[in-house]
DRENFIMI-979964 format. One record per residue (C-alpha): x, y, z; residue in one letter. Coordinates in Angstrom, 2 decimals. Layout:
# residues N
<<X,Y,Z>,a>
...
END
This chain:
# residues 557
<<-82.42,0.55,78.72>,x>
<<-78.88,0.45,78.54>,x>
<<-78.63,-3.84,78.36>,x>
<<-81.16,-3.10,75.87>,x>
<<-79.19,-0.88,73.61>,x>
<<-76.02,-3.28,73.79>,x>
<<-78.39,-6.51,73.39>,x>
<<-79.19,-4.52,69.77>,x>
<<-75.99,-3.28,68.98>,x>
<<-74.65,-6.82,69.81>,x>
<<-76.94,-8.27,67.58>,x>
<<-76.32,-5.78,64.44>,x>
<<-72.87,-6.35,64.94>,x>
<<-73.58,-10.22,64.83>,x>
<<-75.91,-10.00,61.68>,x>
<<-73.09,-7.58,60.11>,x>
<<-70.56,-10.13,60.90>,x>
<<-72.15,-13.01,59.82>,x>
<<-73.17,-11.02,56.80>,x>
<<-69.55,-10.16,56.11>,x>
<<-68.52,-13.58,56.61>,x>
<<-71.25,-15.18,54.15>,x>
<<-71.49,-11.94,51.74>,x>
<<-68.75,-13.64,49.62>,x>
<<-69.96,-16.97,49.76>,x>
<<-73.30,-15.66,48.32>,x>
<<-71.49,-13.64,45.90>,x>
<<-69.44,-16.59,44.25>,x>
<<-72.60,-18.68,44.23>,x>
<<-74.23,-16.04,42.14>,x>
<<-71.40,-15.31,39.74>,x>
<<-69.75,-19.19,39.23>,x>
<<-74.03,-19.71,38.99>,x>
<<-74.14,-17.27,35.73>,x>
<<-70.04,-17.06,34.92>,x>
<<-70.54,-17.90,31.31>,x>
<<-73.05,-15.08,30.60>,x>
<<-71.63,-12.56,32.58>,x>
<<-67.98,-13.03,30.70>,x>
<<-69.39,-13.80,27.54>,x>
<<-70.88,-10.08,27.88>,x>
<<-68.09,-7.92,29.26>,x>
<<-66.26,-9.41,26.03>,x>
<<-68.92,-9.10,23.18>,x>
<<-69.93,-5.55,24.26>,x>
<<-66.59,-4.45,22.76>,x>
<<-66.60,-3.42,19.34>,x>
<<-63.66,-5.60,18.75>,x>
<<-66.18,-8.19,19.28>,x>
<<-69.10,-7.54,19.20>,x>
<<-71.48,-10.79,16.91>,x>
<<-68.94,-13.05,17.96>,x>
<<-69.89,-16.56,20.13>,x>
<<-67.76,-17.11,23.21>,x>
<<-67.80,-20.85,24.70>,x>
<<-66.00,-21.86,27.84>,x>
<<-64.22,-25.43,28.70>,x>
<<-64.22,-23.98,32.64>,x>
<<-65.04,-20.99,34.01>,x>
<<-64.88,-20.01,37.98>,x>
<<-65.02,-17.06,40.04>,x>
<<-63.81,-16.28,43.39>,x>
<<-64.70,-13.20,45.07>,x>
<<-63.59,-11.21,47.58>,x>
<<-62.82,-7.99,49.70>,x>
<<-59.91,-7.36,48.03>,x>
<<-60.89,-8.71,44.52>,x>
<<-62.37,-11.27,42.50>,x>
<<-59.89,-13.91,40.95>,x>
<<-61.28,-15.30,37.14>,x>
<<-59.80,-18.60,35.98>,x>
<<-60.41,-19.74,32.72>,x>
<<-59.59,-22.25,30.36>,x>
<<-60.27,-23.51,26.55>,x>
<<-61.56,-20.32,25.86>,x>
<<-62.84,-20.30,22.25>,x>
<<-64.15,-16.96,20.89>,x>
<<-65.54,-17.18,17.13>,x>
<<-67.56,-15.12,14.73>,x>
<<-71.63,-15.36,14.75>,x>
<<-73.68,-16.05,11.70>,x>
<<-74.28,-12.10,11.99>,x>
<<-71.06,-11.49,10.91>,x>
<<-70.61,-13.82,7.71>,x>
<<-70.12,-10.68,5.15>,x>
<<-66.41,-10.09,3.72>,x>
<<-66.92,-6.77,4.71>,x>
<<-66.96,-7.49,9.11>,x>
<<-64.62,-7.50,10.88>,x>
<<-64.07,-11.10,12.23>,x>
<<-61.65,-12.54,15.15>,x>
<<-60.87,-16.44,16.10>,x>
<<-59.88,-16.69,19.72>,x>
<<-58.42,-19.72,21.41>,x>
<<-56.45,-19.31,24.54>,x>
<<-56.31,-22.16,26.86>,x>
<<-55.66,-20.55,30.41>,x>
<<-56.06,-17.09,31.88>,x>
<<-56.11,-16.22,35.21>,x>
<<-56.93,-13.06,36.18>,x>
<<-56.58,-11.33,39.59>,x>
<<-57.78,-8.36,41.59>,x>
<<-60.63,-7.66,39.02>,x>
<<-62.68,-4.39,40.54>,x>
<<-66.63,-4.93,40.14>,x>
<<-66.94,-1.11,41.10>,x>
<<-64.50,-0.03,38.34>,x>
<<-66.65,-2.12,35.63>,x>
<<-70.11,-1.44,37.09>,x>
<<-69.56,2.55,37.96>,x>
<<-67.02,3.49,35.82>,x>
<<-67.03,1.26,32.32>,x>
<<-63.56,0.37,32.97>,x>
<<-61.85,-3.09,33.69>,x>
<<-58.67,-2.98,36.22>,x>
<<-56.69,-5.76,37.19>,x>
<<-53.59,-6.82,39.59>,x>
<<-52.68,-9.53,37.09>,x>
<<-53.52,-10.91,33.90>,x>
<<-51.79,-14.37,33.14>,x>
<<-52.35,-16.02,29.61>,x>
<<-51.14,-19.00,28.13>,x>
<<-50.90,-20.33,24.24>,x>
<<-53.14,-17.51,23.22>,x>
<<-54.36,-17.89,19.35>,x>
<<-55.48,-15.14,17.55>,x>
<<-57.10,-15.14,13.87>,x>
<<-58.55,-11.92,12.26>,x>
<<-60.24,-11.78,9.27>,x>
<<-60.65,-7.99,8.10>,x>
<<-61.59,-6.31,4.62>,x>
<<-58.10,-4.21,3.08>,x>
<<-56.53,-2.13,6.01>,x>
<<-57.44,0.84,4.04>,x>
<<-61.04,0.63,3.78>,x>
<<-61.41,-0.12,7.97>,x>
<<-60.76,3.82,8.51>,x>
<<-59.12,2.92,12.09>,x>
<<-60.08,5.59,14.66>,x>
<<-63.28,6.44,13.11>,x>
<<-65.70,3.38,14.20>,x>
<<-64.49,0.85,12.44>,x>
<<-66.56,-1.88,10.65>,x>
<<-68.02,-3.88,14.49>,x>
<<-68.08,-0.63,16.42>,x>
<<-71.95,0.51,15.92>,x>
<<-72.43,-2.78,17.61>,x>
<<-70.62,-2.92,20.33>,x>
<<-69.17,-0.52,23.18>,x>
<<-65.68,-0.22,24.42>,x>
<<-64.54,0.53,27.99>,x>
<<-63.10,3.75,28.49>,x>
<<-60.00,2.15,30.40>,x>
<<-58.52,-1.42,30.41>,x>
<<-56.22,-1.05,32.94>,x>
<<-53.67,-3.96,34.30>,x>
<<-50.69,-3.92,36.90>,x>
<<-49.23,-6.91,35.57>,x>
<<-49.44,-9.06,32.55>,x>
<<-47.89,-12.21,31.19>,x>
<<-48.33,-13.51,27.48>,x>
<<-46.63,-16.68,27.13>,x>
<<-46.74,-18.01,23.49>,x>
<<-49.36,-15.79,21.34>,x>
<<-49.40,-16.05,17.71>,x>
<<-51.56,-13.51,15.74>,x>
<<-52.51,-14.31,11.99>,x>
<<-54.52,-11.53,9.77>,x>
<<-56.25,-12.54,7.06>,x>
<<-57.40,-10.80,4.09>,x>
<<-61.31,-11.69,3.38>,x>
<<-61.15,-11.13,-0.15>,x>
<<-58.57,-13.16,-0.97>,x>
<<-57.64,-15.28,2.58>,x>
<<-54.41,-14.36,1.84>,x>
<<-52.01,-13.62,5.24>,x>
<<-51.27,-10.44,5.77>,x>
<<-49.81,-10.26,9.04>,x>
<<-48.33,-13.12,11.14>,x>
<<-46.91,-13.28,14.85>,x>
<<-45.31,-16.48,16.05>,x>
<<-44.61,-17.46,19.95>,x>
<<-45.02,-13.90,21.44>,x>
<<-43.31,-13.73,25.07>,x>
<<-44.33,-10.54,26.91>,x>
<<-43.89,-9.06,30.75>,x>
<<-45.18,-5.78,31.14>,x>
<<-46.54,-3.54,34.12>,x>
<<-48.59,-1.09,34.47>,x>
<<-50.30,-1.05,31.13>,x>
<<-53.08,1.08,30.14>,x>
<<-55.78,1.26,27.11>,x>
<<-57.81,3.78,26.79>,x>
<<-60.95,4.89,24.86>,x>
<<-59.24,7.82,22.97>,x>
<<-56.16,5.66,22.32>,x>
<<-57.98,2.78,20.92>,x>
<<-59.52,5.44,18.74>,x>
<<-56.56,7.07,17.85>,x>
<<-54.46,4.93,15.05>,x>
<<-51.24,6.79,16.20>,x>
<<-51.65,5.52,19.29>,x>
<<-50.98,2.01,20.95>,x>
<<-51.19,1.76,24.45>,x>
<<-49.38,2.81,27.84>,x>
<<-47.05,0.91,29.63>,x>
<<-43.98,1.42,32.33>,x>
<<-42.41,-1.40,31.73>,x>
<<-42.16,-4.23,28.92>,x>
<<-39.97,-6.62,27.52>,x>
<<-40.67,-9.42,25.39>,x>
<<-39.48,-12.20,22.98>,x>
<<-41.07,-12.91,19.99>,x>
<<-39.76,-15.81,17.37>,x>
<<-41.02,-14.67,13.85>,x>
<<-43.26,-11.57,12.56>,x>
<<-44.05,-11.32,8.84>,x>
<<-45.94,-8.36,6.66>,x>
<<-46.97,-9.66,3.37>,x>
<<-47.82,-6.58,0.74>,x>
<<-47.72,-5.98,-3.09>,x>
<<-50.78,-8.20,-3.40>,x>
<<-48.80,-10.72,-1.17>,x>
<<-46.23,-11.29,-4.30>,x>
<<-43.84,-9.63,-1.75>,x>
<<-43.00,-10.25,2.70>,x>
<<-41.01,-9.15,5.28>,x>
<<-40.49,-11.67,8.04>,x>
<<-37.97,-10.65,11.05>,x>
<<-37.03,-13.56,13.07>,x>
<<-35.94,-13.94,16.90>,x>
<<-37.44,-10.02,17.61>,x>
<<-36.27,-9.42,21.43>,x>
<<-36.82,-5.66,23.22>,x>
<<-36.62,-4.16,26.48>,x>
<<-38.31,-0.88,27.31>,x>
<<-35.71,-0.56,30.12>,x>
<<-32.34,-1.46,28.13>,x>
<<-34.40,0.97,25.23>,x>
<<-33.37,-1.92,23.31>,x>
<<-34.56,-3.51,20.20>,x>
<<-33.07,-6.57,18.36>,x>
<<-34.07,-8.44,15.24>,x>
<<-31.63,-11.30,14.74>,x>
<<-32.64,-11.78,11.14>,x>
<<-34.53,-9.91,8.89>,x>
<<-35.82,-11.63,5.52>,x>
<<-37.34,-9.33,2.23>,x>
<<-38.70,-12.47,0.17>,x>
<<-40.50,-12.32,-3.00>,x>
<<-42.73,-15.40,-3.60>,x>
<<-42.37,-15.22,-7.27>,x>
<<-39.09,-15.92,-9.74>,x>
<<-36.87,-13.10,-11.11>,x>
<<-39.02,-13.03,-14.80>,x>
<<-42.13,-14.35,-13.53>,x>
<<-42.45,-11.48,-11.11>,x>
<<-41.80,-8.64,-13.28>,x>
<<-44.10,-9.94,-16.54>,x>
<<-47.42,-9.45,-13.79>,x>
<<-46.53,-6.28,-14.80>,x>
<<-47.17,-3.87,-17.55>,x>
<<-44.27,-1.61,-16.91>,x>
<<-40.97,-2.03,-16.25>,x>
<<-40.31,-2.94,-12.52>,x>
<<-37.53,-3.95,-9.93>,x>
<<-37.56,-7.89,-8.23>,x>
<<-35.89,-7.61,-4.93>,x>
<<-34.58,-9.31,-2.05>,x>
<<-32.87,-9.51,1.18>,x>
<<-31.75,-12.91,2.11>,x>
<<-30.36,-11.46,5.55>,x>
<<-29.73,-9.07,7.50>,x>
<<-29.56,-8.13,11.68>,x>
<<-30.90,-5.09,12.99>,x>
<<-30.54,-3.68,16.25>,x>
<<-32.20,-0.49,17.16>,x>
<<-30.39,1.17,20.76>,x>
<<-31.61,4.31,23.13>,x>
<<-35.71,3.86,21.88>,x>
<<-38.14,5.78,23.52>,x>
<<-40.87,2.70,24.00>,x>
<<-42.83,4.78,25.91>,x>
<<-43.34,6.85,24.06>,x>
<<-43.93,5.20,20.60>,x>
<<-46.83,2.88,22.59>,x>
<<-48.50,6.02,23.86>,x>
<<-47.77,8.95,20.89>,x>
<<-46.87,7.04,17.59>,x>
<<-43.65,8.92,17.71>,x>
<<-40.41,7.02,16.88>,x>
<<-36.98,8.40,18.84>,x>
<<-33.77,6.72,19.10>,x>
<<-30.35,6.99,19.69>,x>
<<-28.98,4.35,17.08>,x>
<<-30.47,2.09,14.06>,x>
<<-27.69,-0.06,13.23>,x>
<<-28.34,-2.54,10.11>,x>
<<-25.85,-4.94,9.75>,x>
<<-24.39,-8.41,7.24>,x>
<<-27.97,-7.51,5.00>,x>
<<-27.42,-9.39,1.14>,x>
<<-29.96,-7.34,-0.92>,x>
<<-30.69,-8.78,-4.30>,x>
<<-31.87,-6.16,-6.99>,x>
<<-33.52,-7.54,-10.89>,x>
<<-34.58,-5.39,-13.60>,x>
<<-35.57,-6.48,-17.48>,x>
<<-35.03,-4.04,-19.57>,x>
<<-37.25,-5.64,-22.39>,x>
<<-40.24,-4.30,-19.94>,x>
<<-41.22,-0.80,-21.38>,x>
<<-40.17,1.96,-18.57>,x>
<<-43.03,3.55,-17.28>,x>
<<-42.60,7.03,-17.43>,x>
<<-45.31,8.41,-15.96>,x>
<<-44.45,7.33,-12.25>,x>
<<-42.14,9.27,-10.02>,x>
<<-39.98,7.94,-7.07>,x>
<<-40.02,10.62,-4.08>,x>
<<-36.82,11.72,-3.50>,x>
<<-35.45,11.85,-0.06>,x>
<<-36.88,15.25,1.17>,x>
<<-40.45,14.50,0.19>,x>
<<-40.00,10.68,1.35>,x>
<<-39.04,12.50,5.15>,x>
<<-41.58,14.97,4.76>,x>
<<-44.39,11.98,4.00>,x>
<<-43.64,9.78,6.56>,x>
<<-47.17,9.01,8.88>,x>
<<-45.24,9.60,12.35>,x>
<<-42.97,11.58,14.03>,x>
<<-39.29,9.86,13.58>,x>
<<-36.21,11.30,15.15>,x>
<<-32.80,8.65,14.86>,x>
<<-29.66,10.24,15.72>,x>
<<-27.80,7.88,13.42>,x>
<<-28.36,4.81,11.63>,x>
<<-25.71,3.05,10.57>,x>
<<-25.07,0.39,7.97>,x>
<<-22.15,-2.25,8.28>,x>
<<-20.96,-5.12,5.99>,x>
<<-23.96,-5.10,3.30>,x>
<<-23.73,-6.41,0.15>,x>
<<-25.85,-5.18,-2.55>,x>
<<-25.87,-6.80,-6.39>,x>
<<-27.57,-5.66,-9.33>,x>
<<-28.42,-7.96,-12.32>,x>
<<-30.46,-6.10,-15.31>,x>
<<-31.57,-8.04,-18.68>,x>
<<-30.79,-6.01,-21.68>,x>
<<-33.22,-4.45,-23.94>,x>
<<-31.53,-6.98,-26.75>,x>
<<-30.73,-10.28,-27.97>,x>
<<-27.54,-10.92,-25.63>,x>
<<-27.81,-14.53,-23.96>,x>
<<-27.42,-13.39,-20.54>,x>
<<-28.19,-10.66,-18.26>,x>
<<-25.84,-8.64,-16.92>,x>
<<-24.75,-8.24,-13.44>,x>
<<-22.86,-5.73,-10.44>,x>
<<-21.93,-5.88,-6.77>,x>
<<-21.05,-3.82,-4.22>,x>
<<-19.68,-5.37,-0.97>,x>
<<-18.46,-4.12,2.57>,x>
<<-20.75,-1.68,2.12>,x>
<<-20.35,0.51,5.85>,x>
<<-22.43,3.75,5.76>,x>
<<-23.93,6.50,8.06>,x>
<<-26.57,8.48,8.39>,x>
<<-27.56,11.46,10.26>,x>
<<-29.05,12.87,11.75>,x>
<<-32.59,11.24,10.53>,x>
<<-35.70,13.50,11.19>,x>
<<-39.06,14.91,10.55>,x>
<<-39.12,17.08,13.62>,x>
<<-40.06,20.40,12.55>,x>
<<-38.40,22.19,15.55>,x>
<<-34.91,19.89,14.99>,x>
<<-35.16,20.98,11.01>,x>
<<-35.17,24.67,11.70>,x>
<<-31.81,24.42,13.28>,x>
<<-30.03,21.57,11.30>,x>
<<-31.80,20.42,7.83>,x>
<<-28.71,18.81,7.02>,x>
<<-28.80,14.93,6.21>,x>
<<-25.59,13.83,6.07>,x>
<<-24.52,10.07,4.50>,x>
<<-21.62,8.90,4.58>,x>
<<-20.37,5.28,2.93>,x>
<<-17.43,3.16,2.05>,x>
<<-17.89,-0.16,-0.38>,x>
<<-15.55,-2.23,-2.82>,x>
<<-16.99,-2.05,-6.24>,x>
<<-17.15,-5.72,-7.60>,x>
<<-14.87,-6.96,-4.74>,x>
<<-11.97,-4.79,-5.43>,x>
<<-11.83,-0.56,-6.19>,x>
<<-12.89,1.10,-2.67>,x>
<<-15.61,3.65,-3.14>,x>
<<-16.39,6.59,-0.87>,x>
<<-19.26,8.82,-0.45>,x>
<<-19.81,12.00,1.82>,x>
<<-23.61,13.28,0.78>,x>
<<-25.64,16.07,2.09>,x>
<<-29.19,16.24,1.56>,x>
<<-31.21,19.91,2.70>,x>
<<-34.08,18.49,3.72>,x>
<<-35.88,21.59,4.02>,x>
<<-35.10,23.06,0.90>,x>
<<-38.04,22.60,-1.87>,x>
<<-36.11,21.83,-4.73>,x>
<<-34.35,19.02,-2.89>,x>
<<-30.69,20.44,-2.90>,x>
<<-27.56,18.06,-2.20>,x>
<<-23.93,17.80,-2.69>,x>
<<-21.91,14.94,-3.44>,x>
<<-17.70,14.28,-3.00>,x>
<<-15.98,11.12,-3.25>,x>
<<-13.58,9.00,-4.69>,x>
<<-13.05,5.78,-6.27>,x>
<<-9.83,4.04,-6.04>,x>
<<-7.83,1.65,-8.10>,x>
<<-9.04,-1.12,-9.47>,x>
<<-9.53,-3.26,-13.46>,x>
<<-11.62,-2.03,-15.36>,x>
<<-12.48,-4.87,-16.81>,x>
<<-14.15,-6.03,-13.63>,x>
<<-17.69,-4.26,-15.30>,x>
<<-17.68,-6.61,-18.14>,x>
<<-20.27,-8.30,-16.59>,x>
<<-22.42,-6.06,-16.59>,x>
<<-21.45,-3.66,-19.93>,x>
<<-20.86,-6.88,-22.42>,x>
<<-25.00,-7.89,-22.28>,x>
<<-26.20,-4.49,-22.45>,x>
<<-23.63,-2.61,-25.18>,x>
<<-22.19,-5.57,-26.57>,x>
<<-18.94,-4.06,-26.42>,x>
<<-15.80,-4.87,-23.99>,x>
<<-13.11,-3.42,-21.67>,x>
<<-10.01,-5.28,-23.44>,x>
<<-8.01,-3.14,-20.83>,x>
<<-7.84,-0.62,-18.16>,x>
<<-7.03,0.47,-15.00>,x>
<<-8.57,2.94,-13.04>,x>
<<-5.82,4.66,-10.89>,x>
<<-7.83,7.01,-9.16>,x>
<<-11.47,8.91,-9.25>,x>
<<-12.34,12.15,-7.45>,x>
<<-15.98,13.74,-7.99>,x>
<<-17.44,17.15,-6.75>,x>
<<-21.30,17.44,-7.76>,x>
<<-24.00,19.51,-6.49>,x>
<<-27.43,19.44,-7.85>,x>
<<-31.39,19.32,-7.40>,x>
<<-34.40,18.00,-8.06>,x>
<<-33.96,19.05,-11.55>,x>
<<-30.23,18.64,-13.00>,x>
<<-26.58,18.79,-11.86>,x>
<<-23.33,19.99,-12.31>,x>
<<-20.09,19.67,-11.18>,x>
<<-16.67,18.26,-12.01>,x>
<<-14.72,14.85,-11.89>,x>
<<-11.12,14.02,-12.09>,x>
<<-10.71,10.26,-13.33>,x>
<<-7.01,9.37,-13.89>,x>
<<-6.70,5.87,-15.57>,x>
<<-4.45,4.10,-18.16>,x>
<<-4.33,1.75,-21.16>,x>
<<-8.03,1.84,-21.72>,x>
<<-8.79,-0.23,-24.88>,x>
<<-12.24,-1.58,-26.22>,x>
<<-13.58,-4.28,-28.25>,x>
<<-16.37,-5.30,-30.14>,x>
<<-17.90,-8.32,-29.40>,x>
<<-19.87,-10.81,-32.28>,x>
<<-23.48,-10.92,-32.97>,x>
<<-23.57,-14.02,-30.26>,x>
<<-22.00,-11.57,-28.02>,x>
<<-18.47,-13.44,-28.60>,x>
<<-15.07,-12.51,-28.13>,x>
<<-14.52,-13.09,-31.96>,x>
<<-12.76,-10.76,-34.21>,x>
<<-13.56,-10.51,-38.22>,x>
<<-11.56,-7.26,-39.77>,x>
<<-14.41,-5.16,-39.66>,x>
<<-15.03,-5.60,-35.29>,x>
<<-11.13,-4.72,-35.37>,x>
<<-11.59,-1.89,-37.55>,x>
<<-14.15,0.08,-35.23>,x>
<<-12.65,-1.10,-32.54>,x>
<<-9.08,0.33,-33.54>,x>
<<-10.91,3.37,-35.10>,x>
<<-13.01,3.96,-31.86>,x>
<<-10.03,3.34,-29.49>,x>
<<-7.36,5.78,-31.51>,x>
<<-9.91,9.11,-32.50>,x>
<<-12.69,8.87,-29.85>,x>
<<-11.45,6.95,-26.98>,x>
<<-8.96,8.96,-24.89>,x>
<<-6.97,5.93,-23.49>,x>
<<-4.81,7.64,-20.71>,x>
<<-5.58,10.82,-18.35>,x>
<<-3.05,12.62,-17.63>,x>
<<-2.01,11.95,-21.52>,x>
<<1.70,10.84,-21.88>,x>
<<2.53,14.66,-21.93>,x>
<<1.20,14.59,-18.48>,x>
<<-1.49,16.72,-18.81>,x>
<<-4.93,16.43,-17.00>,x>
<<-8.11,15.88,-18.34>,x>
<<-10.76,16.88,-16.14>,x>
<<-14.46,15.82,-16.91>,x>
<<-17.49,17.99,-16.45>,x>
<<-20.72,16.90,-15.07>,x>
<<-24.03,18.19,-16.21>,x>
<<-27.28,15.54,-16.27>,x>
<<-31.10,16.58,-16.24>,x>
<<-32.64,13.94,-14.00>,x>
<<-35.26,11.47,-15.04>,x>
<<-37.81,11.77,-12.99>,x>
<<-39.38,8.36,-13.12>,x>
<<-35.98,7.18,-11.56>,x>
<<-34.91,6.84,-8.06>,x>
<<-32.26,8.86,-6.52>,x>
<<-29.38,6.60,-6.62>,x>
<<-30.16,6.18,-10.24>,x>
<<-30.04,9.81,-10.53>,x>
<<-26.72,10.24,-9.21>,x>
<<-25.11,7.90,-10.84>,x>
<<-26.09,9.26,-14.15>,x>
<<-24.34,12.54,-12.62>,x>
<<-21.11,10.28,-12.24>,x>
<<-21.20,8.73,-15.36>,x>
<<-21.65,11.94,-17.29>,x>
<<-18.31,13.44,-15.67>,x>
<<-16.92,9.84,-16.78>,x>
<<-17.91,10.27,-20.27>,x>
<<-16.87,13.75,-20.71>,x>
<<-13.14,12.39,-19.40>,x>
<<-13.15,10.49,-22.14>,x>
<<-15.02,11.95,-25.27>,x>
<<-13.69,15.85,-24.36>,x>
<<-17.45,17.09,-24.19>,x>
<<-18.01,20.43,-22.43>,x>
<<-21.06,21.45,-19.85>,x>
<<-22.39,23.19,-23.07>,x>
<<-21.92,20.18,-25.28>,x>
<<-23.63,18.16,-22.50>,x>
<<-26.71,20.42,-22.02>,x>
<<-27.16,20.53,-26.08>,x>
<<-27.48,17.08,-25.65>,x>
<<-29.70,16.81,-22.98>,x>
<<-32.04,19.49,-24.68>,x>
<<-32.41,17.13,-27.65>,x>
<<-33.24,13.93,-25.42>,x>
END
């Protein structure tokens, strides 16, 4: 009985060895046998895509105990004749070797999830072709999803991307949207979920990544307009984030931009510009959407800024000003302070007249802070304070400062604004005053400005102290000339000696000190506002006009 028992045990231990030994063999026969349709449908059941065609140049399985290794190569996923509306979603796949290790058949058959050891893929290609952004209500279905199901976790130790581009397409216009160029990436431990890929906040998680990626561009405005940032590096470890150039181009000329529109309307660009962003949370914005940092620093940016005033102003739109632009941002953003070094910033506007040119402004070694930057609810009930502080030299020469503080909490948009301007010719602003008054600085000199305003959403007051010398007009010719008949020298004499104040203090030394009062326009921007504050003080140096003088005229505008 005994030899009998250990004659069957022997031989169930045999069959269960030999079993072992062949189990895989069998295994790989049956998968390799059927690899195409069994890949083919772990990707098309995704709602990604889901109606799409997958082909295969090779395909090969090898299974084992510890995991099944998938090689692939000249993959080629494409849409199916299902999906030929505008209104589908659409992708265009081509990837040309992926090898994939330690893939779990228990995790995808038990628990609708796909984990792997490693995921390696080279010269990935990726086209989409989607309706407007808008209309694919992200999070809730989108347009493939009733066709297809998603995993509840994608889960992969590590991955390496080398060289994926991405291109989105609009398919009502095939127009580019979005474009990715040579995208390098290591990362571990990354993780996709069901409710994340549902969630539009929400990205993915991942311990560690860092990546290279050579050009990005967003194309907007009805692609008149694009941002491109060039030689993008980032390090979830360093919590560092570089952009070595960042481009704002508009694909249309100066006047042939703004006549598409009806209203009057600003032509911009940025011809350079580095950023680096230091102390990022990565983590966090993959996983939550939420944006923390310790430092944005923006830095050598030339921004470019065209307006004709021969458009009519549209009056019926209305800028956000700062407070409601924080309190409207989509996600949470905390920065502690983002700083702005050596930008340049010129401003050319065609006048509302018959003057042969337009006119034209810059500002230069433009340095600037600001901080601390936040939506954080909690952080706001103990500091609302935005503070901005800047330093430029107004047409290459008078140094400007700034200290602003914005309340960010308060509803009527408070702030306060000190600074000074220091010396510098004033007839450096003939460029820009000759087109659009058709009058001249003959002389000046500004010795010194010092400005104290406070204000709101609605108007502001406060006071300026402008001390300048020899300040002396002329009027130019109907060709905008520097000619003289007798009756140009008459006003001009006339407006220099009884409404021009041409000193302050006045050769008795006494001080002139200008008051500030300005409604705001509320189809303006901010910085157009404050200005206007400035300039009132200005004017009120110079004509003697009171707050009360000031508000009567305001009243009758």
């Amino acid at each position: 009985m005994l030899k009998q028992f250990l004659r069957v045990i022997f031989i169930v231990v045999a069959i269960g060895g030999i079993v072992y030994l062949i189990l895989p063999t069998i295994v790989n026969m049956y998968l390799n046998r059927n690899a195409e349709r069994i890949v083919s449908d772990m990707i098309t059941r995704t709602g990604e895509f889901a109606g799409h065609d997958v082909r295969f140049g090779d395909i090969s399985f090898n299974y084992n105990y510890t995991g099944t290794l998938l090689r692939l190569r000249d993959v080629d996923i494409a849409p199916g004749e299902a999906l030929s509306g505008r209104d589908k979603i659409r992708f265009h796949l081509s990837l040309d070797e992926a090898n994939l290790t330690g893939f779990e058949w228990t995790d995808f058959l038990f628990s609708n999830s796909i984990r792997l050891d490693t995921a390696n893929l080279e010269n990935m290609v990726l086209e989409s072709i989607t309706p407007p952004i808008d209309s694919l209500h992200l999070g809730e279905g989108g347009a493939n999803r009733e066709s297809g199901k998603d995993y509840d976790l994608i889960s992969v130790a590590h991955i390496r991307m080398n060289q994926l581009s991405f291109n989105n397409k609009d398919s009502y216009t095939d127009s580019t949207r979005l474009s990715m160029a040579d995208l390098f990436v290591f990362g571990d431990n990354f993780r996709l979920s069901k409710e994340m890929l549902n969630d539009p906040k929400r990205l993915f998680a991942i311990d560690h990544i860092q990546g290279y990626m050579a050009s990005a561009s967003i194309h907007f405005n009805d692609y008149r307009n694009a941002i491109t940032a060039e030689n993008l590096s980032f390090d979830i470890d360093d919590q560092k984030l570089e952009v070595e150039n960042i481009v704002y181009r508009n694909k249309l000329g100066k006047y042939e931009y703004v006549r598409q529109f009806d209203k009057e309307t600003n032509w911009m660009e940025v011809h350079k510009g580095k950023l680096e962003v230091h102390g990022m949370d990565f983590r966090q914005y993959f996983q939550d959407g939420v944006i923390q940092a310790r430092r944005v620093l923006a830095e050598g940016i030339d921004l470019e800024v065209f307006r004709d005033k021969r458009m009519p102003d549209d009056t019926e739109k209305r800028p956000k000003m700062i407070h409601e632009i924080i309190a409207s941002l989509p996600m949470r953003i905390a920065i502690d302070t983002i700083s702005v070094d050596a930008m340049k910033v010129t401003y050319e506007e065609r006048p509302d007249n018959d003057a042969p040119r337009a006119g034209s402004i810059y500002l230069n070694e433009i340095n600037a802070t600001i901080a601390p930057f936040t939506n954080f609810e909690e952080k706001l009930a103990e500091n609302d304070e935005l503070k901005i502080k800047a330093k430029a030299r107004f047409m290459g020469t008078g140094e400007i400062s700034v200290d602003a503080v914005y309340f960010v909490t308060d509803k009527n948009g408070r702030f306060t604004l000190e600074g000074r301007i220091g010396p510098m010719d004033l007839k450096a602003v003939n460029q820009m005053i000759e087109p659009a008054t058709q009058v001249a600085l003959k002389n000046g000199k500004i010795n010194e400005v010092f400005f104290t305003i406070k204000g709101n959403d609605f108007d502001g007051t406060g006071e300026v102290i402008a001390k300048y010398e020899n300040l002396e007009i002329e009027i130019l010719d109907k060709n905008f000339q520097h000619k003289q008949n007798v009756f140009r020298k008459l006003g001009a004499f006339l407006a220099n000696k009884l409404v021009i104040k041409s000193q302050n203090p006045n050769k008795r030394g006494e001080l002139k000190k200008g008051v500030v009062y300005e409604r705001r326009n509320t189809s303006k921007f901010i910085f157009h506002y404050w200005w206007q504050l400035l300039l009132s003080g200005l004017k009120s140096t110079i004509t003697g006009d009171s707050e009360e003088e000031l508000r009567k005229k305001a009243e009758k505008t």
